[in-house]
N, CA, C and O atoms as CSV, one atom per row, in Angstrom:
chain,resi,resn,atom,element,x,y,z
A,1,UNK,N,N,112.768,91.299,120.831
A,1,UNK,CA,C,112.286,90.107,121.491
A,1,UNK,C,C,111.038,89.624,120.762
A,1,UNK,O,O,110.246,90.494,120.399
A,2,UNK,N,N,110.742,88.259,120.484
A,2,UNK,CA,C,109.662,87.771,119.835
A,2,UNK,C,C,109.432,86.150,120.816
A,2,UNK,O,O,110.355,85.474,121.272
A,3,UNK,N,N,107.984,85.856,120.929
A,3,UNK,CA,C,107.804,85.050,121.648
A,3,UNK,C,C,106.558,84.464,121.234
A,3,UNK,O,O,105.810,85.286,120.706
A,4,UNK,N,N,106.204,83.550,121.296
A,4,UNK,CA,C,104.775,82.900,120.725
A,4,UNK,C,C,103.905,83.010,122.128
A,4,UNK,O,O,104.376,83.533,123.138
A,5,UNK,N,N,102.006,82.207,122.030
A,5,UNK,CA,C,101.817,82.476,122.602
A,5,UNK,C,C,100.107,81.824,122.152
A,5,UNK,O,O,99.456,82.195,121.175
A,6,UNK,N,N,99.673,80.765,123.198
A,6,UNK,CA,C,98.531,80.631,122.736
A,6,UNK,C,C,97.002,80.892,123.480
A,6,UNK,O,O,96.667,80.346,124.531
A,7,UNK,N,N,96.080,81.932,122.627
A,7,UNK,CA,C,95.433,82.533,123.709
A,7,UNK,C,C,94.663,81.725,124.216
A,7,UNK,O,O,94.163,80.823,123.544
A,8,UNK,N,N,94.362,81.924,125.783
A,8,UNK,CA,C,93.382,80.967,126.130
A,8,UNK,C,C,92.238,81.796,127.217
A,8,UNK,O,O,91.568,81.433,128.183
A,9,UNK,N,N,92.415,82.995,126.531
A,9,UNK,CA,C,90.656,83.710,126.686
A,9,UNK,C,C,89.826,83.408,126.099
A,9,UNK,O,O,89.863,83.644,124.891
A,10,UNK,N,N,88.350,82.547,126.845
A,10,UNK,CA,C,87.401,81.925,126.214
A,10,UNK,C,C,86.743,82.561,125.146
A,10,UNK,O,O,86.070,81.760,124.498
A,11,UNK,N,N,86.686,84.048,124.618
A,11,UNK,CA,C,86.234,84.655,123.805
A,11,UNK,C,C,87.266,85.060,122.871
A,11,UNK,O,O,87.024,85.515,121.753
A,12,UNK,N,N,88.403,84.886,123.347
A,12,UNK,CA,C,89.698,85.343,122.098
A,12,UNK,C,C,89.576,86.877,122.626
A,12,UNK,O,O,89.057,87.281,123.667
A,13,UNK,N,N,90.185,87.573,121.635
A,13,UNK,CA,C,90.331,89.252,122.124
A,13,UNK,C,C,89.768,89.999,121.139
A,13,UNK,O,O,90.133,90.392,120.031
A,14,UNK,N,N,88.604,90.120,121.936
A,14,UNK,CA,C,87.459,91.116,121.526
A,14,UNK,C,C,88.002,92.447,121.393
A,14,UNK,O,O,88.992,92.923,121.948
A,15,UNK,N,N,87.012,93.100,120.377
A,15,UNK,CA,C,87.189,94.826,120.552
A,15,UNK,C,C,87.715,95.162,121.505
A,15,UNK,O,O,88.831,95.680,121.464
A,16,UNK,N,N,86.977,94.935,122.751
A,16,UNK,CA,C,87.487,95.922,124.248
A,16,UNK,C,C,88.982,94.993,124.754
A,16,UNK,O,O,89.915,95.271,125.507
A,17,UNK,N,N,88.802,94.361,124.314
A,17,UNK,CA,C,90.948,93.310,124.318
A,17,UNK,C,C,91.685,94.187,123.293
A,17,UNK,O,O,92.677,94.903,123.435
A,18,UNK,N,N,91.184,94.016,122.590
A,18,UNK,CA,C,92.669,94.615,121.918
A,18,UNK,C,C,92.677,96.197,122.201
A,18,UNK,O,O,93.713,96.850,122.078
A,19,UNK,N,N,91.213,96.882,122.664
A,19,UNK,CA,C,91.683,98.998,122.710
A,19,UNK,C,C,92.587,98.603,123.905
A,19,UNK,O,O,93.804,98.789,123.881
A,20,UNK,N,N,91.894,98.017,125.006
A,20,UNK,CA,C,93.115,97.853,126.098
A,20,UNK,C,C,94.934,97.461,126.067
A,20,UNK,O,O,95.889,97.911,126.700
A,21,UNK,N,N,94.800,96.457,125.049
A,21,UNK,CA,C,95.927,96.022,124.505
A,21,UNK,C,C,96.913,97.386,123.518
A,21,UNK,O,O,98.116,97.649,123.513
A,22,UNK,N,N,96.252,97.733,123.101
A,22,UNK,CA,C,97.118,98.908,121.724
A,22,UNK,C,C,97.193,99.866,123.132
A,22,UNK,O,O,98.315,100.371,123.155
A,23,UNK,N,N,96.691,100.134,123.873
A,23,UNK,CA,C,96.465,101.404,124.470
A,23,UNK,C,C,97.690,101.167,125.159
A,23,UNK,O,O,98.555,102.021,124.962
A,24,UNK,N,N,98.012,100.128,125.993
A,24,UNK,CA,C,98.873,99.939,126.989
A,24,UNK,C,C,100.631,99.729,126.251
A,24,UNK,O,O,101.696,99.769,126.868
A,25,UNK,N,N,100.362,99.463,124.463
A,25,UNK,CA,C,101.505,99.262,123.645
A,25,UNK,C,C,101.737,100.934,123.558
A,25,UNK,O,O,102.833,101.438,123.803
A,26,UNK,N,N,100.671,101.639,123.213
A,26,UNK,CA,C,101.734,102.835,123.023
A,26,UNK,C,C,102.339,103.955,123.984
A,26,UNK,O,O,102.745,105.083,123.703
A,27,UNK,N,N,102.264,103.210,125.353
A,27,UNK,CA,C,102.771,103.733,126.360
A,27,UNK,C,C,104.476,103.410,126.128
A,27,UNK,O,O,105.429,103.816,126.793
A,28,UNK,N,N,104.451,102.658,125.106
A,28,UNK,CA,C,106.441,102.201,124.506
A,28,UNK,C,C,107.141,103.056,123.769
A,28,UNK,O,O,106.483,103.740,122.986
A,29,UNK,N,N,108.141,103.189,123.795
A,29,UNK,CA,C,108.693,103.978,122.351
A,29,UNK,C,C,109.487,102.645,121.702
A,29,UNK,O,O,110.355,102.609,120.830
A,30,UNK,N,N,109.038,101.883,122.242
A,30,UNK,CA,C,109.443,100.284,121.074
A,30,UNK,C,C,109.018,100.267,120.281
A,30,UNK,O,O,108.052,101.008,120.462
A,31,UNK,N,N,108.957,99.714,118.772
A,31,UNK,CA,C,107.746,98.722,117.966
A,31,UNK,C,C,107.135,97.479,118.876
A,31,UNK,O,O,107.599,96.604,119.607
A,32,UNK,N,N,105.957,97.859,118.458
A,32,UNK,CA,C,105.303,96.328,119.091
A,32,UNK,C,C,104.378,95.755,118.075
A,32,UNK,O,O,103.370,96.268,117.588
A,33,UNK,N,N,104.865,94.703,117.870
A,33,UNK,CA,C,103.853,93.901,116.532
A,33,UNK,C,C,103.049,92.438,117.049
A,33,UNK,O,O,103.609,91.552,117.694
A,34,UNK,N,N,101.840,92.419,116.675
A,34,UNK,CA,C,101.302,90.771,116.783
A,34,UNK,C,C,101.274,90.200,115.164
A,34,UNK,O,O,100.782,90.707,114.156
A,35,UNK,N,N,101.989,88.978,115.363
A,35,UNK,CA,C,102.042,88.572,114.310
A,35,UNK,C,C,100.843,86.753,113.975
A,35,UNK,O,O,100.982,85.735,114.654
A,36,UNK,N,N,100.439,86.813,113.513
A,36,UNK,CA,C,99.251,85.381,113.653
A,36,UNK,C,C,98.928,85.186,111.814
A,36,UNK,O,O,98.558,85.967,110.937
A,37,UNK,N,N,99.256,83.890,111.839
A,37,UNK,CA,C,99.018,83.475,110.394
A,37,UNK,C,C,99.994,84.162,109.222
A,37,UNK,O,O,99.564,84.532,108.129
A,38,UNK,N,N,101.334,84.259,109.637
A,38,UNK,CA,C,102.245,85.404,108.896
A,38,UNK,C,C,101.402,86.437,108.361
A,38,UNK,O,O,101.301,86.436,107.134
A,39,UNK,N,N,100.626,87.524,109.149
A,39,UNK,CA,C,100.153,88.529,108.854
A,39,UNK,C,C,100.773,89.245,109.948
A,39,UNK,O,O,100.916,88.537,110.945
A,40,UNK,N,N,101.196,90.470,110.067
A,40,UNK,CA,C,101.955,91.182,110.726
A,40,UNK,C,C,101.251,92.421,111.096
A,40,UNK,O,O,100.987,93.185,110.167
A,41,UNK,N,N,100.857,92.797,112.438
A,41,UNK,CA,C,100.520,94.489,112.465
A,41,UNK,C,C,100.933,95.029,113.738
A,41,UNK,O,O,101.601,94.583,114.671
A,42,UNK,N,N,100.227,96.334,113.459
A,42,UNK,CA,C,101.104,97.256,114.418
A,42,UNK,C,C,99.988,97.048,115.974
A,42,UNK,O,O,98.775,97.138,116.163
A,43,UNK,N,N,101.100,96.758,116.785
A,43,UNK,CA,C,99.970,96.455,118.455
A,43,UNK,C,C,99.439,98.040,118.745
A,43,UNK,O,O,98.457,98.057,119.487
A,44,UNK,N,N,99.789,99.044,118.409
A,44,UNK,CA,C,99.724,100.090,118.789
A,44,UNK,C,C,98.615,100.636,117.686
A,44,UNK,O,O,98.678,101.818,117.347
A,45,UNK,N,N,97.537,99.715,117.094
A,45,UNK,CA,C,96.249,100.213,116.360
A,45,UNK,C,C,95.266,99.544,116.638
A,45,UNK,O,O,95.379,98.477,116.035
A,46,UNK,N,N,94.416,99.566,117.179
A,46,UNK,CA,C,93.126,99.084,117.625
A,46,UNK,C,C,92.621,98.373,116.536
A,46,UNK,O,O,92.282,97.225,116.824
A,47,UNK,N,N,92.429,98.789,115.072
A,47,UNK,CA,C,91.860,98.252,113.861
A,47,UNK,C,C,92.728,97.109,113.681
A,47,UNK,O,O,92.180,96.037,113.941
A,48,UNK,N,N,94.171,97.036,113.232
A,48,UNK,CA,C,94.800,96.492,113.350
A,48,UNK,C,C,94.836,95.031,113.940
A,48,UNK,O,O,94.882,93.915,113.423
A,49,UNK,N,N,94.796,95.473,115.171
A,49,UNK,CA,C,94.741,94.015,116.539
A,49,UNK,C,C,93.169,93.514,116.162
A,49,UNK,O,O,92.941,92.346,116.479
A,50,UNK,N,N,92.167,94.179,115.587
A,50,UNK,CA,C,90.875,93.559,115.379
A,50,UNK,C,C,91.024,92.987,114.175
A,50,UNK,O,O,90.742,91.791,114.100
A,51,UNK,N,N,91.363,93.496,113.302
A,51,UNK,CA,C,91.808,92.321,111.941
A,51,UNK,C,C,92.193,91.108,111.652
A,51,UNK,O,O,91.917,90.312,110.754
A,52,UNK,N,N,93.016,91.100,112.749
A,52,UNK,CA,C,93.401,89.684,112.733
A,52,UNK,C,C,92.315,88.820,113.551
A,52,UNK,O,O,92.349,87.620,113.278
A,53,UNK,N,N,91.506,89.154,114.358
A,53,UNK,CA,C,90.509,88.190,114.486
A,53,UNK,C,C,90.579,87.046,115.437
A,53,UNK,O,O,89.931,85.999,115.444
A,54,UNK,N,N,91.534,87.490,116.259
A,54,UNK,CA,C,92.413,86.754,117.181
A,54,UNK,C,C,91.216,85.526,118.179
A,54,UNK,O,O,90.378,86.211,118.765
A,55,UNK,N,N,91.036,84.203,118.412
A,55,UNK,CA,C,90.457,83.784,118.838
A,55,UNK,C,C,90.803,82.523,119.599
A,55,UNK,O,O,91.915,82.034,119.800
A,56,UNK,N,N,89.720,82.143,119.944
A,56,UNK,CA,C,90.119,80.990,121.822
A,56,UNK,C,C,91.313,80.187,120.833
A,56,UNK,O,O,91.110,80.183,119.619
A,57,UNK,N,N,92.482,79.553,121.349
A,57,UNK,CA,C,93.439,78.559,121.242
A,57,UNK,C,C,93.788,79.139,119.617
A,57,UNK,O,O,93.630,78.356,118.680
A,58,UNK,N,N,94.183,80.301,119.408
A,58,UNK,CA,C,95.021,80.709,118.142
A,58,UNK,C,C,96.654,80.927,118.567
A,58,UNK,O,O,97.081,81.130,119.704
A,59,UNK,N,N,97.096,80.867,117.855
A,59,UNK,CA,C,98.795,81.370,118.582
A,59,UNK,C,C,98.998,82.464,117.692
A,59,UNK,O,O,98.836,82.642,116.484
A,60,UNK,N,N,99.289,82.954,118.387
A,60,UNK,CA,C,99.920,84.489,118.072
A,60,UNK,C,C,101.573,84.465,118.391
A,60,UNK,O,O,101.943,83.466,119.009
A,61,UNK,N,N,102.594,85.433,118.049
A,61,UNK,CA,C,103.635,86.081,118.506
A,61,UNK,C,C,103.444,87.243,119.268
A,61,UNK,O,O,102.358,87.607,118.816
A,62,UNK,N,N,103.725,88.003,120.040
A,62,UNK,CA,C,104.548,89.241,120.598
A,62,UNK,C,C,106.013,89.525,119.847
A,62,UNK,O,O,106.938,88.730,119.679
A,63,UNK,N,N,105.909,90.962,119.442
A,63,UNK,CA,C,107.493,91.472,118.717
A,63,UNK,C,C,107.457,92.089,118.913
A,63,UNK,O,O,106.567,92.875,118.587
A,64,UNK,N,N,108.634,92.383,119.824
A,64,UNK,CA,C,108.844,94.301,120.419
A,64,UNK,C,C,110.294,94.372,120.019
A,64,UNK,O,O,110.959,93.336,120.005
A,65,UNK,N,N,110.918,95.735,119.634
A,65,UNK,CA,C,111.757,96.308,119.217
A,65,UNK,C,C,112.236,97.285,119.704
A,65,UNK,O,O,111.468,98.212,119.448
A,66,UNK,N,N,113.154,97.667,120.323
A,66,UNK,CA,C,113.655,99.271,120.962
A,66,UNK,C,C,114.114,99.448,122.090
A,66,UNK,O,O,114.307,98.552,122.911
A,67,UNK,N,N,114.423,101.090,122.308
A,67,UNK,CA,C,114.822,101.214,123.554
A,67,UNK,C,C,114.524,100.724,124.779
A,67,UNK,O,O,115.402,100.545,125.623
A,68,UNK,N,N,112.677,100.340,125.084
A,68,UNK,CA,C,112.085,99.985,125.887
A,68,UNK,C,C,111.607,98.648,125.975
A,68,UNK,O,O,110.679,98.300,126.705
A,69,UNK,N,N,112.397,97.742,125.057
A,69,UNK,CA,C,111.790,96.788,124.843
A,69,UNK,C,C,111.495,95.700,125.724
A,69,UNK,O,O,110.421,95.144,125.490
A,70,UNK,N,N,112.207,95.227,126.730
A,70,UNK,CA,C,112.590,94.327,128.020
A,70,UNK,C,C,111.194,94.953,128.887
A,70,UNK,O,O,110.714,94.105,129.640
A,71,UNK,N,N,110.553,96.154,128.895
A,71,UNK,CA,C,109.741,96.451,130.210
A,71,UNK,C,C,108.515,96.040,129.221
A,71,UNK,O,O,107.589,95.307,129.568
A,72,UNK,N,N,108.650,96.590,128.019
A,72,UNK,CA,C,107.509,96.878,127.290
A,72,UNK,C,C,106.624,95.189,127.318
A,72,UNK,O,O,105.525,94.878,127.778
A,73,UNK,N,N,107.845,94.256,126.503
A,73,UNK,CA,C,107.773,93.502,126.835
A,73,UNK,C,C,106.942,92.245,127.441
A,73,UNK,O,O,106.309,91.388,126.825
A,74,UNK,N,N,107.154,92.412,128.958
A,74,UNK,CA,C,107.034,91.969,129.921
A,74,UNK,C,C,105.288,92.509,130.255
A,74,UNK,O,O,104.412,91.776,130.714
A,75,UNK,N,N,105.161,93.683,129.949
A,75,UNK,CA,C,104.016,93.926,130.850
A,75,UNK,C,C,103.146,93.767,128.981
A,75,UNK,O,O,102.466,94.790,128.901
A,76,UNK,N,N,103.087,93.501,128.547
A,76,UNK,CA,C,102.430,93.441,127.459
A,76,UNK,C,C,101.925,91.901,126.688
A,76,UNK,O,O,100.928,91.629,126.019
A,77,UNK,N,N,103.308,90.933,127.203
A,77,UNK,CA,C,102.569,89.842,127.081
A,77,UNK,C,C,101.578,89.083,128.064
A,77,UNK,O,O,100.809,88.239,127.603
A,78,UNK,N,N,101.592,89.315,129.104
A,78,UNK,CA,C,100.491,89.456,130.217
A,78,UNK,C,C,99.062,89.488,129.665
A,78,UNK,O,O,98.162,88.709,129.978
A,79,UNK,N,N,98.974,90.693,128.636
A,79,UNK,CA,C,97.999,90.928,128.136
A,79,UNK,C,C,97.206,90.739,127.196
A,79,UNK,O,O,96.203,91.227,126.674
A,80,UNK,N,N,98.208,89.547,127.073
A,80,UNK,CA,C,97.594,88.726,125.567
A,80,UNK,C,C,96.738,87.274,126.052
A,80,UNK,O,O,96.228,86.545,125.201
């Protein structure tokens, strides 16, 4: 499943956004990727989700892959 997505947290997703964010991805045995500016990484790395630099009105994707993917999903784009 892949889905776009444009953030509209007034600070974008800070450090403490994305540990919360990776933390709650590797509760999956999916892949979960954010993809922004065709740069691609893994949701399930804190460094990672900070690299990209994610900020107010950027669009991002959600990409999840796997067995769990439909729950994973669901409770993960919430959190973007």
């Amino acid at each position: 499943m892949i889905k776009g997505k444009k953030i509209t947290r007034p600070n974008g997703l800070k450090a403490e956004d994305c540990a919360v964010f990776a933390q709650a991805a590797s509760k999956y045995l999916s892949s979960v990727q954010i993809i922004k500016d065709n740069i691609t990484v893994n949701a399930k790395s804190i460094m990672g989700l900070i690299s990209l630099n994610i900020k107010k009105d950027d669009y991002v994707y959600l990409a999840v892959q796997g067995e769990d993917e439909r729950s994973a999903f669901e409770a993960l784009y919430d959190l973007l």
